[in-house]
Structure formats: structure tokens, C-alpha cells
C-alpha positions in Angstrom: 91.3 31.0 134.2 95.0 30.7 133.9 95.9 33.9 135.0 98.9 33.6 137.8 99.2 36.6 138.3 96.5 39.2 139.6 96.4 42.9 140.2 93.2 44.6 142.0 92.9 48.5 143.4 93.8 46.9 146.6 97.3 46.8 145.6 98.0 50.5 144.8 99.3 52.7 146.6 98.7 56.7 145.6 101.2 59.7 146.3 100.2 62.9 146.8 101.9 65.9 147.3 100.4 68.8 149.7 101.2 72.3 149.6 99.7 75.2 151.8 96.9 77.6 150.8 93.2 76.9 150.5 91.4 75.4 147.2 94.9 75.3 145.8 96.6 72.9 142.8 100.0 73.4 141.4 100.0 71.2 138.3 103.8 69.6 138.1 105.5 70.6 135.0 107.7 67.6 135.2 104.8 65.3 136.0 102.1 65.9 133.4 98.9 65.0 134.6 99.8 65.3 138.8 99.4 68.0 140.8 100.7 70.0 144.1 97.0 70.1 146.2 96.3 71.9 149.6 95.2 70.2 152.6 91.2 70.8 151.2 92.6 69.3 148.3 94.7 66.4 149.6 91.4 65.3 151.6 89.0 65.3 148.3 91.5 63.1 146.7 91.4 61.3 149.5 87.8 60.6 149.6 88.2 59.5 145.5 90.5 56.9 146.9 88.2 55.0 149.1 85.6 55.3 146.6 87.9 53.7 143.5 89.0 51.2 146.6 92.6 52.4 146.8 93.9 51.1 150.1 96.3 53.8 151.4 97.5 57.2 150.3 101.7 58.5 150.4 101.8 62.1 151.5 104.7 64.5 150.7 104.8 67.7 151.9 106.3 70.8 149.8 107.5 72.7 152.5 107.8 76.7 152.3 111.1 78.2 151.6 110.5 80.4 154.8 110.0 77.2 157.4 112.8 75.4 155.9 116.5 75.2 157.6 120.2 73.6 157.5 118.7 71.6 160.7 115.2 70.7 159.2 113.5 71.5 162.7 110.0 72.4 160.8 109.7 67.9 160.1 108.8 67.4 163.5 106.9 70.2 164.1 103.5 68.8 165.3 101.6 71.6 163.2 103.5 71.6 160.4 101.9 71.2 156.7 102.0 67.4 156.7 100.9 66.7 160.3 98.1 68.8 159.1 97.1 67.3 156.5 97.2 63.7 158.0 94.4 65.1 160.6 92.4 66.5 158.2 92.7 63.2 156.1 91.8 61.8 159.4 88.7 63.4 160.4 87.4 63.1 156.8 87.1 59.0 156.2 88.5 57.7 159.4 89.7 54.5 159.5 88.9 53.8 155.7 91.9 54.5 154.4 95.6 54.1 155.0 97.8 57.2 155.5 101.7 56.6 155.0 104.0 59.2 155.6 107.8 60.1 154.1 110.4 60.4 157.0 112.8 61.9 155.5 114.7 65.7 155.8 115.0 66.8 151.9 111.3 68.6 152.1 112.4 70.3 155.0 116.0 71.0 154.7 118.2 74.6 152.6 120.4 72.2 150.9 118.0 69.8 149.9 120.1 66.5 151.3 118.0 63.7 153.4 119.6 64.4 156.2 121.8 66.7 158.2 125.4 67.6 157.1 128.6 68.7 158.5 130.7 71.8 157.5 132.5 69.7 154.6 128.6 69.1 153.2 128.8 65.2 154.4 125.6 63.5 155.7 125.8 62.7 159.2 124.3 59.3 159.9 123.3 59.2 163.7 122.7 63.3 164.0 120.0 62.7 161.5 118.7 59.9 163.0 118.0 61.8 166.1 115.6 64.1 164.3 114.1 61.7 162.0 112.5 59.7 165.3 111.2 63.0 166.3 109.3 63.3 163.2 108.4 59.8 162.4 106.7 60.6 166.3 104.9 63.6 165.2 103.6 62.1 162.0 102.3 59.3 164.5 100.8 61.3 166.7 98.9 63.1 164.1 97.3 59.8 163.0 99.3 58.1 160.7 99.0 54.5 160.0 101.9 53.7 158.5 105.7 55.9 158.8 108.0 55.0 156.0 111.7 56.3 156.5 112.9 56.9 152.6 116.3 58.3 153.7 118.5 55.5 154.3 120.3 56.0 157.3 121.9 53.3 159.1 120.1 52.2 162.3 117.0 54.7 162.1 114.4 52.0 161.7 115.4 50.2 164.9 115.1 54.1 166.9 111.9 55.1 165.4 110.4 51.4 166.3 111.4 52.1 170.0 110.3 55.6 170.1 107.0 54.7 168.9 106.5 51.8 171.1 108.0 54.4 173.9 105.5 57.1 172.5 102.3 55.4 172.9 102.1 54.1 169.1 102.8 49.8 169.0 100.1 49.4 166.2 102.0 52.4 163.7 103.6 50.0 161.0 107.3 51.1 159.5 107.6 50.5 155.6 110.9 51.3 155.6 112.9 52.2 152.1 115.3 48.9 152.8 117.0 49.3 149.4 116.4 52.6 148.0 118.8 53.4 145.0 121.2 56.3 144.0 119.0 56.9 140.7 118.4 58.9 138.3 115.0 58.5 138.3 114.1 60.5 140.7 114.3 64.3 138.7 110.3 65.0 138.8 110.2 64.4 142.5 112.7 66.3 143.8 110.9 69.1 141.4 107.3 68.3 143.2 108.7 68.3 146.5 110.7 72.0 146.0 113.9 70.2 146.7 115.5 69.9 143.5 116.7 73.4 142.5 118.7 73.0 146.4 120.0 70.1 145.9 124.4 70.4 146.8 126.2 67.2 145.3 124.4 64.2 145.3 123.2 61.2 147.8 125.7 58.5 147.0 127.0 58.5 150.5 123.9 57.1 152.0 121.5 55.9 148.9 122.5 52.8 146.9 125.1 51.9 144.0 122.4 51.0 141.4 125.5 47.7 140.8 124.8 46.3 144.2 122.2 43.4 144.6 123.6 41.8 147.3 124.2 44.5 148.6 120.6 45.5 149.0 119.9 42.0 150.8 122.1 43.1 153.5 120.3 46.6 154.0 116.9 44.6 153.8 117.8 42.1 156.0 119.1 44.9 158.6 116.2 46.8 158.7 114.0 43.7 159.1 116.1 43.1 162.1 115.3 46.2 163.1 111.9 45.8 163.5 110.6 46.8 160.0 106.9 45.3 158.7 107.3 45.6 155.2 110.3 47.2 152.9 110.3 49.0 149.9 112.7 48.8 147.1 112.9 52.1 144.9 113.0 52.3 141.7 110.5 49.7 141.0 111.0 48.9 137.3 114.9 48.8 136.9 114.9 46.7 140.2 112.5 43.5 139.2 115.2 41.4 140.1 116.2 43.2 143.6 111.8 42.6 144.4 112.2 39.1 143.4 115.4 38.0 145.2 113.6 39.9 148.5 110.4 38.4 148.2 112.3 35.0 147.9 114.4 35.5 151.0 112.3 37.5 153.5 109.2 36.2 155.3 107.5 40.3 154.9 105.5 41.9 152.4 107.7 43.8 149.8 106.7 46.7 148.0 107.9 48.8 145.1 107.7 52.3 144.2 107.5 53.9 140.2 109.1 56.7 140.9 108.4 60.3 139.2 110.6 59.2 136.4 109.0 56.2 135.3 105.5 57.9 135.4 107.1 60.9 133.4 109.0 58.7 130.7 105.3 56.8 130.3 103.4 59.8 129.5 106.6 61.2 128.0 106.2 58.0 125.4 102.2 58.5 125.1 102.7 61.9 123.8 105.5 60.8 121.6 102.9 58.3 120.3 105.3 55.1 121.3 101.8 53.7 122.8 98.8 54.1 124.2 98.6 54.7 128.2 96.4 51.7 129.7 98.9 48.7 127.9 101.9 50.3 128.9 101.0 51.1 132.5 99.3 47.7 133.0 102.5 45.7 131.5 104.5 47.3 134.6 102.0 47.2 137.5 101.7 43.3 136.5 105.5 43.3 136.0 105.8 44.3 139.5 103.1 42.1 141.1 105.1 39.3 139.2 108.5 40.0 140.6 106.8 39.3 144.1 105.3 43.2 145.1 102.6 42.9 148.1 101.8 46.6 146.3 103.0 49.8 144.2 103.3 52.8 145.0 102.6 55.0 141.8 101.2 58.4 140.4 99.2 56.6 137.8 97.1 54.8 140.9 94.0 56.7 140.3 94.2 55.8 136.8 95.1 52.1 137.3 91.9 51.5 139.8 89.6 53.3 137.4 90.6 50.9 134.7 90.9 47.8 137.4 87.2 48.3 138.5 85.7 48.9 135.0 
């Protein structure tokens, strides 16, 4: 009766990761418990989600080594894997269920970077940008709801808003990743997503220095400007504080992401018999609800809702 804080299925947010084939799954070695699905597969989880009341699902392509380039031109192919699979999701439940998509170039790129670089191996901001509104425009076009730029180029969310209002698509929402950190966290999803292994140097240049708070009002605030609807902060559970001083400043919803490795060191620590799965996962989903989260994006959501709705 007390309770202040609350957490429903309605809050979750469920990442999948699509691979092509037919009646395919790739467990992920570095993920124990989530898998890589084709687009069949991607649409039968999708249909679980509606049923379990899950309001949206994340898609991530893995992209094969043989349409992947230094330029990234297979993410805004309009027939490429994810595009696919967003009109298959599509024509299986319709409007009852959210689809957001990763703009981003590290599923699609050789080297495995967010974005395009130059001979020296730097990321070039406004070249990248340039492609990444030609995806965020094909994923639209295919029928997603919701486009969520993760790669933290400066000025990208302002060009994708006026290429999709230019493009026919004023209703597609941005969530864009507003303060999205230089982490070490990340491992398992760079593994799911077939970019890990091609990874040269790092993302420091454009992600965030895991020290800077203010810092990550500033990026929020910009993107906002820019014509965001909702921002993300990744990670979620090392960043309570970076959720709570955004949902204390900014008039939009706020959302967090448990990333790969905060899902891996849970069932990492259920195996090791630290404690059992539902109390530690529930502890963190209300953790981030409590910081000021409109929703989480997590692997576990599947697990959460089943729990959630008895």
C-alpha cells in the first residue's frame, strides 16, 4: 500500500538479435540464456511479447562478414537483414507492439567502429552522420516505430529528425543514446552483434568518460534540442545517478539500458551461487525505475514480465 515505486511489463523493453537463415538460433556464449534468431525466429519472439504484455522490442542485426564494408553501405540498404526483419515483425502483430531500431555503423562496418574513419583510424563525426540519416530513413520506411541512434555523434539527432519529417515519417519517435558511456560493459554485445573480434582501438573519441556527469547533461540537453523524444543513458546500473540528475532536469521520458554485461555478471553470479535469479534481477529493474527510468531495456525482459504477471 506503501509501495512508491512500481514496475509492470509495460516498462520493459526486450533486445533481440537477428541473424539470417531460416528456423535458426545461435545461442550467445557470452550471454547464457539469449540467443542469435532468424527473422522466423525474431517474429515468434515477437508474438511472446505482446502476449507477456512487453511494450516494444530492440532489434540488432548481426550482419554477414560478406555484406559488411569500411563504408557500412549495407545499414541503409532497404533489404537488408534488419529492414527485413522489422516488416516481417510488422505484418505479424501490427500495430501491437513497438519496434525500435539501433542506428548505428558497428554491425555493419570491417573494423567494427560506430562510424566511419579516416586513414589515421579516427571517427569522422559529420561523414558518419551522412549515412546514419540514410539508415535511420530506411529503418523508417520499413516500419519502425521508434529509431534510436546509439552512436554518439555530434549533431546526428537533429539530421535524422529533419530527414524523417522530409521523408514522409513525423510520427517515427528518436530515442536517442544522449549519454552513452565508454564502458566496459559492453563485451557480450559486441560478441552478439559479430563486432567484437573487429574491433581496432577503442570508442573514446566519441562515447563518454565514465568520470563525466555534467558532462552527460550537456550531451542530453543537446540532443533534446535537437528534437529527441526520449534519451537513453547506457549503462544503466553504474549510472543511477546520471538517470536521476536527467529525470530531474529534463521535461522527457528517460530510459536506461542493462547492457550485455550486467545480464552476464547476473547469471554469471547465479551459477556461482552468489543468489538466486528473480531477487537480484528485481532489486535492479526497481533500482532503475527508482532513479527516474520511464523503461529498461534488458535481456532478462521476458523473464521479468513472466515473473511481473504471475
Amino acid at each position: 500500500m506503501h509501495r512508491e515505486t512500481v514496475l509492470t511489463s509495460a516498462d520493459l523493453i526486450w533486445p533481440l538479435f537477428v541473424i539470417e537463415g531460416k528456423g535458426a538460433e545461435e545461442p550467445i556464449g557470452s550471454l547464457p540464456g539469449v540467443s542469435r534468431w532468424s527473422v522466423d525466429g525474431i517474429v515468434a519472439r515477437a508474438k511472446e511479447a505482446v502476449e507477456m504484455g512487453i511494450p516494444c522490442i530492440a532489434l540488432f542485426p548481426n550482419t554477414p562478414d560478406g555484406k559488411r564494408s569500411d563504408a557500412g553501405a549495407e545499414a541503409y540498404n532497404p533489404d537488408n537483414l534488419m529492414c527485413r526483419t522489422i516488416r516481417a515483425v510488422r505484418d505479424a502483430v501490427g500495430n501491437d507492439l513497438g519496434i525500435l531500431t539501433d542506428v548505428a555503423l558497428d554491425p555493419y562496418t570491417t573494423h567494427g567502429q560506430d562510424g566511419l574513419v579516416d586513414a589515421s583510424g579516427y571517427v569522422v563525426n559529420d561523414d558518419t552522420v551522412a549515412v546514419l540519416v540514410d539508415q535511420a530513413v530506411a529503418q523508417a520506411d520499413a516500419g519502425a516505430d521508434i529509431v534510436a541512434p546509439s552512436d554518439m555523434m555530434d549533431g546526428r539527432v537533429h539530421a535524422i529528425r529533419m530527414a524523417l519529417e522530409m521523408n514522409g515519417h513525423p510520427n517515427v519517435q528518436i530515442m536517442a543514446y544522449s549519454a552513452k558511456f565508454a564502458s566496459a560493459f559492453y563485451g557480450p554485445f559486441r560478441d552478439a552483434v559479430g563486432s567484437g573480434d573487429r574491433l581496432k582501438g577503442d570508442k573514446k573519441s566519441y562515447q563518454m568518460d565514465p568520470a563525466n556527469g555534467e558532462e552527460a547533461m550537456r550531451e542530453i540537453a543537446l540532443d533534446i534540442a535537437e528534437g529527441a523524444d526520449s534519451v537513453m543513458v547506457k549503462p544503466g546500473l553504474a549510472y543511477l545517478d546520471i538517470i536521476a540528475q536527467a529525470k530531474a532536469r529534463f521535461d522527457v521520458p528517460v530510459f536506461a539500458y542493462q547492457v550485455s554485461g550486467e545480464y552476464a555478471l547476473i547469471e554469471a553470479g547465479v551459477a556461482a551461487g552468489v543468489g538466486e535469479r528473480e531477487p537480484l534481477l528485481m532489486e535492479k529493474l526497481v533500482a532503475f525505475k527508482r532513479a527516474g527510468c520511464t523503461g529498461v531495456l534488458t535481456y532478462h525482459a521476458p523473464f521479468a514480465a513472466r515473473l511481473l504477471n504471475g
